[in-house]
C-alpha positions in Angstrom: 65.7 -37.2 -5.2 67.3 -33.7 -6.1 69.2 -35.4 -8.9 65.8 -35.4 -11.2 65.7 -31.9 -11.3 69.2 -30.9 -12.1 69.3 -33.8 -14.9 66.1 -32.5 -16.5 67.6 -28.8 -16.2 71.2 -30.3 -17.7 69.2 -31.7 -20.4 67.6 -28.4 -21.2 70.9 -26.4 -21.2 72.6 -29.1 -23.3 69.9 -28.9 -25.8 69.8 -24.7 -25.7 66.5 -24.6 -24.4 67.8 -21.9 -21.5 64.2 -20.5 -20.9 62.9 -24.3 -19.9 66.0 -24.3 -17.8 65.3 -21.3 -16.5 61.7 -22.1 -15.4 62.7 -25.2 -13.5 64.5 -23.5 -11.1 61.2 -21.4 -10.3 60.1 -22.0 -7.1 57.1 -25.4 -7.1 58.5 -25.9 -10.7 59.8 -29.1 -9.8 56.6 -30.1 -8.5 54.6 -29.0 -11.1 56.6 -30.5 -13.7 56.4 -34.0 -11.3 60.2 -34.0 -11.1 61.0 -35.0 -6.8 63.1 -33.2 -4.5 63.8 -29.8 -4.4 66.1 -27.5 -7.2 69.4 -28.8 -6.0 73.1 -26.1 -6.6 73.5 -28.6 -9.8 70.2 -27.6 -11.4 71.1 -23.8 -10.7 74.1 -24.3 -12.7 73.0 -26.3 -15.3 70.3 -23.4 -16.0 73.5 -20.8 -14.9 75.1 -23.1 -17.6 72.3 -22.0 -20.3 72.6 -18.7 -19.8 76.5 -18.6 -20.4 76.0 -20.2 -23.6 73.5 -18.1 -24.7 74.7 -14.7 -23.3 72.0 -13.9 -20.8 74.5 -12.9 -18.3 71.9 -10.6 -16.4 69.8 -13.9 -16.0 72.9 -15.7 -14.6 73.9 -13.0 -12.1 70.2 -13.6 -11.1 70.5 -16.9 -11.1 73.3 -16.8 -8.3 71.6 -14.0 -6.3 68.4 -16.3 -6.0 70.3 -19.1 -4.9 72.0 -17.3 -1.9 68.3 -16.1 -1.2 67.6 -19.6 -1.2 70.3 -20.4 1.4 71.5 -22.9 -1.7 75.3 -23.4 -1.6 77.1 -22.6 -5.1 79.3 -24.6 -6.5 82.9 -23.3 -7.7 81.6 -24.1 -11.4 78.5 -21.9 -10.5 80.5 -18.8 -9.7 82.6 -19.2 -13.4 79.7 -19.6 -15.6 77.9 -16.7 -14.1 81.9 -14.8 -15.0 81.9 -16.7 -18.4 78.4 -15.2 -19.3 79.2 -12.1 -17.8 82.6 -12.0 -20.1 81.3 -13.1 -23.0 79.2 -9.4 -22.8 81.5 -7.0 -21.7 80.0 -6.8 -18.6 82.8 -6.5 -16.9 82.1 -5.1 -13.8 79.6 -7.3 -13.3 82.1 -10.1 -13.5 84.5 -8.7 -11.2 81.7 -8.3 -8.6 81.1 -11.9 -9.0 84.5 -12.6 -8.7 84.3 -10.9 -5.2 81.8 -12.8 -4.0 83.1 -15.9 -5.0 86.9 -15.3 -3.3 84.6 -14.1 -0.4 82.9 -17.4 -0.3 85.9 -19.2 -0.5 84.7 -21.1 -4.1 86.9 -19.1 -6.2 89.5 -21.5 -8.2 92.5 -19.8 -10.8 92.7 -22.6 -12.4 89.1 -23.7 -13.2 88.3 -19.9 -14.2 91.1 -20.2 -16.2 92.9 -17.0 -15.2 
């Protein structure tokens, strides 16, 4: 079931607990933590997610490389938090080259970025 790990992972964003979050998307953690399934593109944003809110957007970018390492599709909403996070500290550039990819991977959306 890949839905247990992206609603434990939701939970922990929701509740500001980013490091948990982040830590469930290790590689096993699911396992070890006795969630099934593997870390689905909705527990990567959920902990993505987390690190917007808490402006960790190094983590985030991070986040998104890892999950193309992975071969693990982002979603659309993936691609903005990792932007959000990177807005919300000036890291501009790093945003922009997010932006890039996303266009490039055909998941970039004005109107959900809200540009």
């Amino acid at each position: 079931d890949h839905q247990a790990p992206a609603a434990v992972t939701t939970a922990c964003a929701r509740a500001m607990r980013w490091r948990l979050a982040l830590e469930l998307v290790e590689p096993g953690a699911a396992e070890e933590w006795g969630l099934a399934g593997s870390v689905s593109s909705a527990a990567y944003t959920a902990a993505i997610t987390a690190c917007d809110h808490t402006g960790l957007w190094e983590q985030s970018v991070s986040l998104l490389e890892h999950m193309s390492a992975c071969r693990i599709r982002p979603f659309t909403k993936s691609f903005n938090a990792v932007i959000s996070a990177c807005g919300r500290s000036s890291a501009w550039e790093a945003a922009l080259d997010v932006w890039h990819r996303a266009s490039l991977a055909g998941s970039f959306d004005w109107l959900t970025a809200g540009l």
